[in-house]
N, C-alpha and C positions, 0 to 999 in steps of 0.2 A: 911910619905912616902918618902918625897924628901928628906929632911932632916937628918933624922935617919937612916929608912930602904935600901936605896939605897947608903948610905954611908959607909954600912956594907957589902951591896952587899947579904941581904938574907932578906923575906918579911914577917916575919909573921903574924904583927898585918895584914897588906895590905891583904892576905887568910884568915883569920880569920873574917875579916867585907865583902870582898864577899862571903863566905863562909853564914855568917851570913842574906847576904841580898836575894842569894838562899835560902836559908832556909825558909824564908818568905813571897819568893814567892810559896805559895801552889797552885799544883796543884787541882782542883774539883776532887772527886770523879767520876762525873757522866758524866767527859773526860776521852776519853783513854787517856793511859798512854804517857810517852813522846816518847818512845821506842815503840811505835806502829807505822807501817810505812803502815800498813793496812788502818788504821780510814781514813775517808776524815776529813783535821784539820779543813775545814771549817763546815761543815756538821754536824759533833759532839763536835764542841767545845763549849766551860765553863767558864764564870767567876770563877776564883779566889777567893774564901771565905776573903781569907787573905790580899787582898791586899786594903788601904783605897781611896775611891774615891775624896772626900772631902780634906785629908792631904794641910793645909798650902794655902787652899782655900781662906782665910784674905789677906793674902798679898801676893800670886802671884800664875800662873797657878796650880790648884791643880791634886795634885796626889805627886807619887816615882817617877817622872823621874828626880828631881835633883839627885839621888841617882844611878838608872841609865843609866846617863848621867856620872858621877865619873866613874863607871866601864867599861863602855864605851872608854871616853877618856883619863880618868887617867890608869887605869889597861891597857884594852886591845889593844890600838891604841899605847900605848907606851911598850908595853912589849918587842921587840924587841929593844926598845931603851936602856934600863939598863944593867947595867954588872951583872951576878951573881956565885954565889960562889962557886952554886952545878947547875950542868946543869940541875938535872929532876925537881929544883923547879922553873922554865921557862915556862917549858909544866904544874906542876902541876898552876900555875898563869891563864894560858891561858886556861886550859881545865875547873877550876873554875867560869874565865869571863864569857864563852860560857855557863858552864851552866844557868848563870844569863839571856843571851841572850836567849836563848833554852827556859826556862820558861817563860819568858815576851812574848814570841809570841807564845808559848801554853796555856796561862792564856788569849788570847786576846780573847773573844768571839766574831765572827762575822757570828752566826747564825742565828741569828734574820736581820740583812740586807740581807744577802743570799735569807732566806725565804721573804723579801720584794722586791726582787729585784729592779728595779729602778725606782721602785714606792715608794722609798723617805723611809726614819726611821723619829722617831720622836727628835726633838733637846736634849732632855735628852739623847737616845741610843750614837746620834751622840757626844755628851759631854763625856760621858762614855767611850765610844770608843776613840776619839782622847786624852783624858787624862791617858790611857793607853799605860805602858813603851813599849807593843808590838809596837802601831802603828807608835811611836819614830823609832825605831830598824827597822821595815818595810819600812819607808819612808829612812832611809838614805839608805839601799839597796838597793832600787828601783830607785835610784839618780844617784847611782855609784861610792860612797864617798869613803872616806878612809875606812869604815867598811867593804866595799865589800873586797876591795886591801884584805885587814888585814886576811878576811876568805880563802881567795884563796889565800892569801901566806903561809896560815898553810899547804895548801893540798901538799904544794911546799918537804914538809919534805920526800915525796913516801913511794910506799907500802912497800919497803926492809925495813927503817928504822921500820915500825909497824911490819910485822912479824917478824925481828932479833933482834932488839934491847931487852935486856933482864931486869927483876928486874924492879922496879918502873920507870925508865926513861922510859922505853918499854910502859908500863901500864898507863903513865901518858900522850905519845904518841900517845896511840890509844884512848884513853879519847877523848883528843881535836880532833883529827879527824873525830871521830863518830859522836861527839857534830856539828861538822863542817856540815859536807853531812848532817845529820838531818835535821838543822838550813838551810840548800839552798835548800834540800827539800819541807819542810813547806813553802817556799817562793815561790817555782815553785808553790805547790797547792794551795798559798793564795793569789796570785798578782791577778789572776784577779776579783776576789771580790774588792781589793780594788782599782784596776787601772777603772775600770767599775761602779761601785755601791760606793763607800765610798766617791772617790774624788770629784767624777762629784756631787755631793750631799753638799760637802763641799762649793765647788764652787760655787754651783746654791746657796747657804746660807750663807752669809760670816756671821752673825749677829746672828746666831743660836745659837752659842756656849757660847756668851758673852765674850771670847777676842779674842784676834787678834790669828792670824792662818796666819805663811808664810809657803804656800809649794813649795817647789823646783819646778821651771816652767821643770826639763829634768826629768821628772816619767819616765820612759817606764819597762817593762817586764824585770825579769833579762833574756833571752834568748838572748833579742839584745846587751846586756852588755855582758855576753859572749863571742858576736860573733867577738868582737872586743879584746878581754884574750882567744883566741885558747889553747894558751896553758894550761890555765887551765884545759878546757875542756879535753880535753887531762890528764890531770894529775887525774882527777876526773875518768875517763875511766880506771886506771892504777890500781885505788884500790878495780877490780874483781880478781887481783890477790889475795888477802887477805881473800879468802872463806876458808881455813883450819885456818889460824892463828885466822881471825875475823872474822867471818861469819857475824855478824851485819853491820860493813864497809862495806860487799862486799855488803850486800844487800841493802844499803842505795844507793850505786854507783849506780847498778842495776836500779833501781828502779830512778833515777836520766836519767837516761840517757834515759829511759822507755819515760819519760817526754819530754827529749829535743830532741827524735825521732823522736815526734807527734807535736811538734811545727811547728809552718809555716816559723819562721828564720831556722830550721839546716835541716828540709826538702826539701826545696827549692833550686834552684840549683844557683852557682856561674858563675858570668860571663868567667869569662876564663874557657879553660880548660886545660887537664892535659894529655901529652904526654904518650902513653902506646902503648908498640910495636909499631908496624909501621904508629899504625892513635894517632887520638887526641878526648880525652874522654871526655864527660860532668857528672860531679860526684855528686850525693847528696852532701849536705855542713858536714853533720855531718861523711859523709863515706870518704868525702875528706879528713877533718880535719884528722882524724885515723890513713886513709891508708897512709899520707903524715910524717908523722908523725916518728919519730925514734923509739916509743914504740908499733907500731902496731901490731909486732910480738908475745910482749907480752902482749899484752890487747888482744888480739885471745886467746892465749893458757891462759891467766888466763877465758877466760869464759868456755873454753875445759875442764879445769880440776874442775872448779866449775859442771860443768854440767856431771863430769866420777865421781864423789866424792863417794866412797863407805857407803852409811849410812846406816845403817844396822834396823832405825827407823820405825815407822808405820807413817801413816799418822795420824794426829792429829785431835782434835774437828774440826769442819768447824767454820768461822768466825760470824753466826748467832747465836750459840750458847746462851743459855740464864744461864748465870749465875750473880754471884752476883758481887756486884762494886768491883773493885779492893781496897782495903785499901792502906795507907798511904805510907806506905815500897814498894809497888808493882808500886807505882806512881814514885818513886825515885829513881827505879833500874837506873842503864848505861845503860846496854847490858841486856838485857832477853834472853832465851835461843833460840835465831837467828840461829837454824842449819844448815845444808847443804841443807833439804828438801827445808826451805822457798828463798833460795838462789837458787835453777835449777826451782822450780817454775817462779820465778820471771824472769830468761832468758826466757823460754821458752815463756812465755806472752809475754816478749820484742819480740822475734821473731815473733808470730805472730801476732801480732800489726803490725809488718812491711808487713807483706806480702797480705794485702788487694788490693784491686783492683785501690782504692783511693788516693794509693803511687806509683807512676812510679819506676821501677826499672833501679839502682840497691838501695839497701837502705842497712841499717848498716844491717837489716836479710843477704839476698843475699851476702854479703860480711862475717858475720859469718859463715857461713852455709858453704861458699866455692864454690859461682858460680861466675863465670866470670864475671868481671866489664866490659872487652869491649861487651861483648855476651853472656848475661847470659842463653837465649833463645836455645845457643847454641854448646856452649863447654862443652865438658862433664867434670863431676865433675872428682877432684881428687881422688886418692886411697892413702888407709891412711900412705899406703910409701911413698908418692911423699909428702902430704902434709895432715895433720890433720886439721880436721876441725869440727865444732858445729855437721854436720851431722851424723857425725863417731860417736861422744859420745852421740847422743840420737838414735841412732839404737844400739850402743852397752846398754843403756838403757832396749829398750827393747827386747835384747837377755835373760836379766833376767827372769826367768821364772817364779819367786814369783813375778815381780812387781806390776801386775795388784789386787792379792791379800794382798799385802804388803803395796804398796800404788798406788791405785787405780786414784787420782789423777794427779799424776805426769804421770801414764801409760796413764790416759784421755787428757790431753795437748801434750804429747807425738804424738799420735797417731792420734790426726786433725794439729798437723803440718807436719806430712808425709803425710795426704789426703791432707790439703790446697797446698802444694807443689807438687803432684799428678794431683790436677783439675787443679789450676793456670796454664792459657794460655804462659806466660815467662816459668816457673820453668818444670811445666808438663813432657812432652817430656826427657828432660834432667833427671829427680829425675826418673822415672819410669824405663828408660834406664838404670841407675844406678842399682836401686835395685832387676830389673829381672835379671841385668848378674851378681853380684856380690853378693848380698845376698840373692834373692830369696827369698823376704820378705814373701811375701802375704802366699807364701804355709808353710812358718817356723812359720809365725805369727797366720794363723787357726789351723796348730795342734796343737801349744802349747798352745791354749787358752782353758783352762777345758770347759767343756760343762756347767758344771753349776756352777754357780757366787756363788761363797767362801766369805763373810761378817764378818769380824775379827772380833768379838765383837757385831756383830748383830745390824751397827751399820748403818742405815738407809742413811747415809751420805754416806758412803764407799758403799753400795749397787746401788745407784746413780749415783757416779763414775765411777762403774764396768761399767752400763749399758751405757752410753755414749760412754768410750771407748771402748766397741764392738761397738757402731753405727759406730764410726770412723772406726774402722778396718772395719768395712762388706762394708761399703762404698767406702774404697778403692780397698778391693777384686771386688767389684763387677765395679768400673772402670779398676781393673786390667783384669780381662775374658772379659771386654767389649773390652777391646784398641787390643786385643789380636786377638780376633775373627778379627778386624778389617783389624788388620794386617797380618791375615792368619798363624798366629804361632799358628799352630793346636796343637801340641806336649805338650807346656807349658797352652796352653786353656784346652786342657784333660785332664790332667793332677787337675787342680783345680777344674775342671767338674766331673772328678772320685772322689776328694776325698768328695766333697758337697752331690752327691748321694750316696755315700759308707755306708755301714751301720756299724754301733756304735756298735752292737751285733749280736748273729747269730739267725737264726728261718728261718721260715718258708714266704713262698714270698708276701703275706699279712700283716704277722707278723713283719717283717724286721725292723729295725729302722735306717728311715737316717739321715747320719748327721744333713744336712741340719734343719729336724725337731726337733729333737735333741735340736740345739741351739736356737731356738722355744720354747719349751717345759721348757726348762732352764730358760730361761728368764720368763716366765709365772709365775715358779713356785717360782722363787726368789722378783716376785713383790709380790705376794698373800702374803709369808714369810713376806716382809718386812714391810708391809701392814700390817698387822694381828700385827707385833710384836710391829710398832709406836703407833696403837691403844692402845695395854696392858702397854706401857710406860704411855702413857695420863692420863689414870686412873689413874695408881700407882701415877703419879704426883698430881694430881687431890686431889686425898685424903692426897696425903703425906700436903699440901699446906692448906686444908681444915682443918685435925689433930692441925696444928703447929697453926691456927688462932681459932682455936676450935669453927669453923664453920662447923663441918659434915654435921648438917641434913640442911644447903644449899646446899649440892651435889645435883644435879641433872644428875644422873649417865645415862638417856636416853637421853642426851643431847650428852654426851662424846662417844657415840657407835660407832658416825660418825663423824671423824676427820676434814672429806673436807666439813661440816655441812655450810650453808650461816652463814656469820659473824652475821647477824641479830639475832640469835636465840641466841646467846649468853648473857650472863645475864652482859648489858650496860645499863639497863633501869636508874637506879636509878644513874648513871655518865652521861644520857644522851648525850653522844658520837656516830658519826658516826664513826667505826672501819677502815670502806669500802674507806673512807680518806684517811687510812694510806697505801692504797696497789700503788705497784711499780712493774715496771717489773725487774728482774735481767739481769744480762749478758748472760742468754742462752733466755731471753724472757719471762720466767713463772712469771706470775703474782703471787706477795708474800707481806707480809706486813711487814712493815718496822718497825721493832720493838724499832728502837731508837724513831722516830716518834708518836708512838702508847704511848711508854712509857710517853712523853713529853704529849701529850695530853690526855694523862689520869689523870696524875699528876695535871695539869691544869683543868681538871674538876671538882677532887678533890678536889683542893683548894677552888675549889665559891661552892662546896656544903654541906648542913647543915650538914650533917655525919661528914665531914671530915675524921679522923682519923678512924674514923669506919669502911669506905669505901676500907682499904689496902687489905681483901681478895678480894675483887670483882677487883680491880686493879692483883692482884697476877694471878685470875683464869683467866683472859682476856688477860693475857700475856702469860700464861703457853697454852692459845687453840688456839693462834692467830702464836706461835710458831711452836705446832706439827702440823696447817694447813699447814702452811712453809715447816713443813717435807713431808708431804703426798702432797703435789702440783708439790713438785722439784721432788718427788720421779719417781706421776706418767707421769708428762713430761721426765724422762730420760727413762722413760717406752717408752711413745709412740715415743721419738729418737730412740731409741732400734728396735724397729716396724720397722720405716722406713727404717733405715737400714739393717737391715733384710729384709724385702719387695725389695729393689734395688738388694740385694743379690741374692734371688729366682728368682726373675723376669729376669734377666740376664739369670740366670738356664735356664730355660724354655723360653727361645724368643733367644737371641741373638747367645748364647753357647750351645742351646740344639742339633744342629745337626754335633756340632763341636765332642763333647764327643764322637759321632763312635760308640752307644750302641745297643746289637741287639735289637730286634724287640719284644720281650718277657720283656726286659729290662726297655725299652722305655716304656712302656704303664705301669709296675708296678709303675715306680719312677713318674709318671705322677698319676697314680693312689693314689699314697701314698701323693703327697703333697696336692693334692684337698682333701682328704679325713682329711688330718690335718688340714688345713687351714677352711674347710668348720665344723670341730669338734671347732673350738675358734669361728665361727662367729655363730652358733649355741648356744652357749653361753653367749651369749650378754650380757651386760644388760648395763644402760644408769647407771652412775657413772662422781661424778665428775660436778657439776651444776654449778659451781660457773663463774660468766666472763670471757672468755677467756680461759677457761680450755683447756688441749690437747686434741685432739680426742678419742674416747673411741678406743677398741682395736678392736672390729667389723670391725673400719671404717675405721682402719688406715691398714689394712689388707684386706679391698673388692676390692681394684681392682686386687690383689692378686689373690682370689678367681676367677676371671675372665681371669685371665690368664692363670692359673692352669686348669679351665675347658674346656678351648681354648684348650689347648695343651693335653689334655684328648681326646677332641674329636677329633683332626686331629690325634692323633697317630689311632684312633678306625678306621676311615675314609680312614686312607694310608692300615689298617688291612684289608679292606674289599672283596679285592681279596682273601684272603686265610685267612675266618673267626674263630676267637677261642673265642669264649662267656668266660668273665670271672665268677667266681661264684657269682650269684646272689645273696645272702644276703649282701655279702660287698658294691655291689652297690645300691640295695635297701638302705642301711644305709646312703652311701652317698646321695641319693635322699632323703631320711628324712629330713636328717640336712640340705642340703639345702630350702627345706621344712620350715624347720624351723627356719633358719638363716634371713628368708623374714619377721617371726612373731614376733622376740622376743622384748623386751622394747626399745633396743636401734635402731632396723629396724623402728620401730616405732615412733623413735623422729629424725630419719635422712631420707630423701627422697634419696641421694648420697648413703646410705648404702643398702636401699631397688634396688633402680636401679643397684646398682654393684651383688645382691643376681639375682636378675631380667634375668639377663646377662648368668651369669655364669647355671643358671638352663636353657635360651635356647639353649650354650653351652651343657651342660649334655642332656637333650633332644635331641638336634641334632644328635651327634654320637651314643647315644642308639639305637634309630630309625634307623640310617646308617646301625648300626653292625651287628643290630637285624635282618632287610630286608636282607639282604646281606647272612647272616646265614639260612634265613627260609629253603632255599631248602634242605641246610644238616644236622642240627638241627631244629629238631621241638622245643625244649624246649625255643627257642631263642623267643615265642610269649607270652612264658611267662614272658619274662624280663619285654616284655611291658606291660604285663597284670600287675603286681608286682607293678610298679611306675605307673598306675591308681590306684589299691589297696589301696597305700598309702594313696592320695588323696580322695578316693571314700567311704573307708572304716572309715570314720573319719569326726572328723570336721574340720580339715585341708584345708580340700578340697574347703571348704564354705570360708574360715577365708582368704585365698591366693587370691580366686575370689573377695574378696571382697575390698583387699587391692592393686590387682594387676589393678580391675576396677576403683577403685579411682583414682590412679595415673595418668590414660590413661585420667581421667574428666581432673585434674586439677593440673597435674604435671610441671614442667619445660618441657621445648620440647625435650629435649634430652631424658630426663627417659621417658617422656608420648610417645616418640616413640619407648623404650623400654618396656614399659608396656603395648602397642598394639601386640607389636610382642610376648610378654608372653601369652596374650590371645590368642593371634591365636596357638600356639604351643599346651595352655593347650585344645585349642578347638577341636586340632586336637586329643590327648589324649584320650579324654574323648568321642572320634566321637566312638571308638572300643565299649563304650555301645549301649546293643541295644535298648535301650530305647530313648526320646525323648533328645536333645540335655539338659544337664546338661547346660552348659554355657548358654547357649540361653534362658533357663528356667530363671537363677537367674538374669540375667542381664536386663530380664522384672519386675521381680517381686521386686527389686531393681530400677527402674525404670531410669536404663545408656541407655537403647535404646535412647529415646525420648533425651538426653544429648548429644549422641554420635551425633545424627543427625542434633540437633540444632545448637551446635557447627558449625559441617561441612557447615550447608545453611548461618548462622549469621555471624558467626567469623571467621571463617579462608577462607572464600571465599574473600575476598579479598588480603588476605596473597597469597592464592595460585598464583591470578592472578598476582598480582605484582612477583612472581619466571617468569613469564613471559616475563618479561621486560629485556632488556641486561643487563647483570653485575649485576644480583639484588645483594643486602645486604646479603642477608640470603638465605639459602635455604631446615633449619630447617623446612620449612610451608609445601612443597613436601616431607621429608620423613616424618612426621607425617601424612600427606596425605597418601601413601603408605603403608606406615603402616595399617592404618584405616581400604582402600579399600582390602586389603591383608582380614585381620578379618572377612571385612562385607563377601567377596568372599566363604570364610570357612565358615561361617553360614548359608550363600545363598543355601549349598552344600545336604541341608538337610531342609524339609520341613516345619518343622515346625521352624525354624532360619531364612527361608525367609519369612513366614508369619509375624515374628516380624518386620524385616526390613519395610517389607508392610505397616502394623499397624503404625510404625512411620513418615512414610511418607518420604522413602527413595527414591523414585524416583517421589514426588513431587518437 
């Protein structure tokens, strides 16, 4: 090399033997790839097959790091120092180094300490570990050494030279750089495993290893190394310009900076500050660095046109995916196909990441985005003449009209960072201002959103997406008619209000379909789809899996019917495995099972038992169900997001914006009429789904206080009618009184006490203004006695009637105080109902022969007689004990009313 090769001034045995010693460093299989910037490196990482632990063990520290330690200091520390002949064999020298470096800290496994955390590894892992060229290459960057300089002076070469430079110099250019941002990647995600767990472990054992071990006494985080090379940071920042030429650079940069956002050195703020107009600013450290900065203009508009990028792509597999190990070739690519998608994704996370509540503003978000560094609370945003900014290109985002069908995810991150900048108390104000005078989001963004969720490929993931990003959207609309009403801008509140009640088709005024329902109905119909279609995958999987191991007749195909099935039932018997170990909550919350984890402990099962190898389908099928529960959990949690935001939507409708809308009076009680009658047709349908820990709420429940709102505003519209009565047609309301009926009965009212009390509610809602409308009507229709007669009918005529008393009397024994003071008041209403027979009091009969009398009264002398007296006292605590009380004495009063209701009371010893 000194001698020969530098004397010629070109290298090539010198690439040939790093070339050769990359080569031998193999990556595992059963690691992502090196190009994966997804994987956590510590989480999923892998020994090396190929690399020997042992090597030169006789006579001095064993392992490859003499080896390199050469590529190290001979190649890459000196490569700046040689002259050479041809400029691109320079870059092709150093993008060769880096690979050697890039594999030695992707071969480092530190999975096994991770999972020990600082409850010590044992002296063999720790031997293994520090005799590994990674943990070389980590400690001298964790130091600040010349390897650090060496990396950050590559990034020195900027993004012009990677996208212009042409032919192999170009090519061998973007090589080392990509290898570069990787390599200080993986450092960001692996320092603290070993600044926390690996050293303090070394230290607390100096003798463990059996030789000496000197570590540098200045370890600290590269962040605080950094912070003192600004200008790298800076330079590192520069290469989101690079999204069309490299999309891999851009999104290693990204994704880099994602990191040193959330750090406590570049979030934290600097002692001075910094002159701007006429005061003096205190700046985030990493916003400072930016904006002071001579490239800040272009590290803005490169994330602008990363994030306007026309990609004409779908959204791809999701990252849980279950397919097979990457092979050899797929381990050693450079660049993998890094598009423009995985590049606006990865901004858009960076943004919100910034804008929690946990970062003071203004942060590197609030500075992309384009709000004010002196007042961001209060100066209004730019216009895209004045000045372009992140905002501009993710509302022109979603001006796309295919994006939500195209790619679903990027429209779902899209659209909670226009809510999170909507709710957030700084941004609020300002972002909402914006987009009511100038784009007029909210009412561009409900029409063009189809009523029902389009699934490219039927593709459970993408069905997921959709439904989230509706939650986001309705939840903004539904703070956009809130803020609106507030502020008495009636015009643009109507306006939203018309188009929610407007109907989707034409018919008749029963018949009508409103939007609002509409996007209800949609969504219903796209979970059941997607639901149904994961199940038929399962199977097909099932058997394709069972075929290939020519295990058919172990199918147990009534196992597979039920996807979201307890992990128990699963055939782990003979791995003796707990599955339920491997579950984790993701990043929206849903409890899901970690199928790297699963894998790993299955394997290891496998290993210590006498099957062995015989054991691979029962491994195969425990991954392939433990997968599609993954799918049916996320699914039906973006279900019940979906709900909720819909639910904030309607509920707005009818409470806040219902009297803003201006609608007549004919109007008003149909659209009231129609969403009780939808909402009361799903919780009617109930049924209890979904068992497993932590599941989201069924769709009943996530929709009853709904229910109770909708009947609310049913009955005050019936109630403001009652000066100038008009009966509607009785079988539509009888239906609605059924389903609520029945909404009280079905499996899931039954395994929720919150779902029966929201049913509870809403039927003395519906009762209330029946009775209003109907008394109110008697002098000028007579037929109006038959409404009531009708909703006794239901009840009287059936066993309904029995199955209500008997669950609405339960609750009143031995409910929470809030519902058992609802389920007093249901008895009294149904008491009052059923008073119109002329026969002996119904209620009064079964609640003896049931035997709640003797309950009700015992209660009231034992147990809440001293609750009551304490409401007595100043300032009590509570005063749940007095309306359960009134409640009560309300009931006993309505049974008292009537002879044979006071003889029970007697009998009990109510006025002993």
């Amino acid at each position: 090399l000194e001698e020969v090769e530098a004397a010629v001034e070109t290298y090539p045995q010198m690439r040939a033997f790093v070339r050769l010693i990359a080569t031998l460093i193999h990556v595992s299989s059963s690691a992502p790839a090196l190009a994966n910037l997804d994987r956590d490196p510590v989480l999923y990482s892998a020994a090396s097959p190929s690399i020997p632990a042992d090597l030169g063990g006789t006579y001095r520290v064993p392992g490859i790091s003499p080896y390199v330690g050469f590529v190290l200091d001979s190649v890459l520390l000196k490569a700046d120092q040689r002259a050479y002949r041809y400029a691109s064999e320079r870059w092709s020298v150093l993008a060769g180094a880096l690979d050697v470096v890039e594999r030695s800290l992707g071969t480092m496994d530190l999975s096994a300490v991770a999972a020990g955390g600082s409850g010590g590894s044992g002296g063999a892992e720790l031997r293994a570990l520090v005799t590994h060229p990674g943990f070389e290459v980590a400690i001298r960057v964790l130091c600040g050494s010349k390897l650090l300089d060496a990396l950050l002076g590559i990034l020195d070469v900027g993004a012009d030279a990677v996208a212009t430079t042409p032919g192999s110099l170009g090519a061998s250019i973007g090589q080392a750089v990509l290898r570069t941002l990787r390599i200080l990647l993986r450092m960001l995600r692996m320092q603290d495993t070993l600044l926390r767990s690996v050293v303090p472990q070394l230290l607390a054992a100096p003798d463990a290893l059996g030789f000496p071990l000197n570590l540098p006494r200045s370890l600290t985080t590269l962040e605080q190394l950094l912070l003192t090379r600004r200008r790298a940071v800076v330079q590192l920042a520069t290469y989101v310009q690079c999204g069309a030429a490299a999309p891999g650079i851009c999104l290693a940069a990204v994704k880099a900076l994602h990191i040193l956002a959330d750090s406590a050195a570049f979030s934290g703020v600097d002692d001075g500050a910094v002159a701007r107009g006429s005061g003096m600013l205190t700046l985030n450290r990493l916003v400072g660095i930016v904006d002071r900065s001579d490239e800040s203009v272009r590290i803005l508009h490169g994330f602008i046109d990363c994030l306007g990028a026309d990609d004409e792509g779908e959204d791809g597999a999701g990252d849980d995916a279950v397919a097979a190990p990457a092979d050899a070739s797929a381990q050693t690519a450079d660049e993998p196909a890094q598009d423009a998608q995985a590049v606006q994704l990865a901004i858009v996370d960076l943004l919100l990441a910034n804008l929690t509540p946990a970062k003071p503003a203004p942060t590197i978000a609030h500075y992309l985005l384009g709000f004010s560094l002196a007042r961001p609370a209060a100066d209004a945003l730019p216009e895209p003449a004045q000045r372009a900014t992140c905002l501009h290109a993710v509302l022109g985002l979603l001006q796309q009209r295919a994006l939500l069908e195209r790619r679903p995810r990027l429209a779902e991150r899209c659209l909670r960072l226009v809510h999170r900048l909507c709710a957030d108390p700084v941004t609020g104000d300002v972002t909402m201002r914006y987009l009511r005078g100038r784009e007029d989001f909210v009412c561009a963004q409900l029409s063009a959103t189809p009523t029902a969720l389009v699934a490219r490929g039927g593709a459970a993931a993408g069905v997921s997406a959709q439904m989230h990003a509706r939650a986001w959207l309705w939840r903004s609309a539904a703070l956009e008619l809130h803020t609106l009403v507030l502020q008495d801008a009636r015009s643009r509140a109507k306006r939203i209000g018309a188009w929610l009640a407007g109907d989707t088709e034409g018919g008749g005024v029963l018949d009508a379909r409103m939007r609002v329902l509409a996007l209800l109905d949609g969504l219903r119909r796209a979970h059941a789809d997607a639901s149904g279609a994961l199940r038929r995958e399962q199977v097909a999987a099932e058997h394709a899996h069972a075929h290939a191991d020519a295990d058919a007749d172990a199918m147990d195909e009534d196992r597979i019917d039920d996807a979201s099935a307890p992990m128990a039932a699963l055939d782990t018997g003979a791995l003796r495995v707990d599955v339920d170990s491997c579950v984790v909550a993701n990043e929206r919350g849903c409890l899901v099972y970690d199928l790297h984890a699963l894998v790993a402990l299955l394997r290891q099962a496998q290993a210590g038992a006498a099957q062995g190898r015989a054991l691979d389908g029962v491994v195969r099928r425990v991954v392939v169900r433990c997968y599609f529960a993954n799918q049916q959990r996320e699914l039906h949690g973006a279900y019940a997001s979906a709900l909720r935001g819909w639910r904030e939507l309607a509920e707005v409708l009818a409470t806040s914006a219902w009297d803003v809308a201006e609608l007549p009076r004919a109007v008003r009680e149909r659209t009231a009429f129609q969403l009780l009658r939808g909402v009361a047709r799903v919780a009617a349908e109930g049924e209890c789904e979904y068992a497993y820990a932590g599941a989201a709420e069924s769709e009943a429940l996530a929709l009853a206080p709904t229910l109770v709102v909708f009947a609310e505003r049913l009955a005050t519209e019936w109630v403001r009618a009652s000066a100038a009565p008009e009966l509607p047609a009785e079988p539509p309301l009888l239906d609605v009184w059924r389903m609520l009926v029945g909404a009280a009965l079905t499996p899931a009212a039954a395994a929720s006490q919150q779902l029966r009390g929201n049913v509870y509610a809403a039927m003395l809602h519906f009762l209330r203004g029946v009775r209003r409308l109907a008394a109110a009507a008697a002098a000028q229709q007579p037929r109006s006695s038959r409404l009531v007669a009708g909703a006794l009918d239901v009840l009287a005529d059936s066993a309904l009637g029995d199955r209500l008393l008997e669950s609405a009397s339960a609750d009143a024994a031995d409910a929470a105080d809030a519902w058992k003071t609802v389920a007093f008041s249901l008895l009294d209403a149904l008491a009052a109902l059923f008073a119109a027979e002329p026969r002996a009091s119904r209620v009064a009969a079964f609640l003896a022969r049931k035997n709640y009398f003797a309950a009700y009264v015992a209660s009231l002398l034992r147990r809440e007689d001293h609750a009551i007296q304490a409401v007595l006292q100043p300032d009590p605590p509570s005063l749940n004990a007095l309306y359960i009380y009134q409640a009560k004495m309300a009931f006993f009063l309505r049974l008292a009313q009537r002879a044979d209701g006071a003889e029970r009371l007697l009998e009990n010893g109510i006025v002993d």
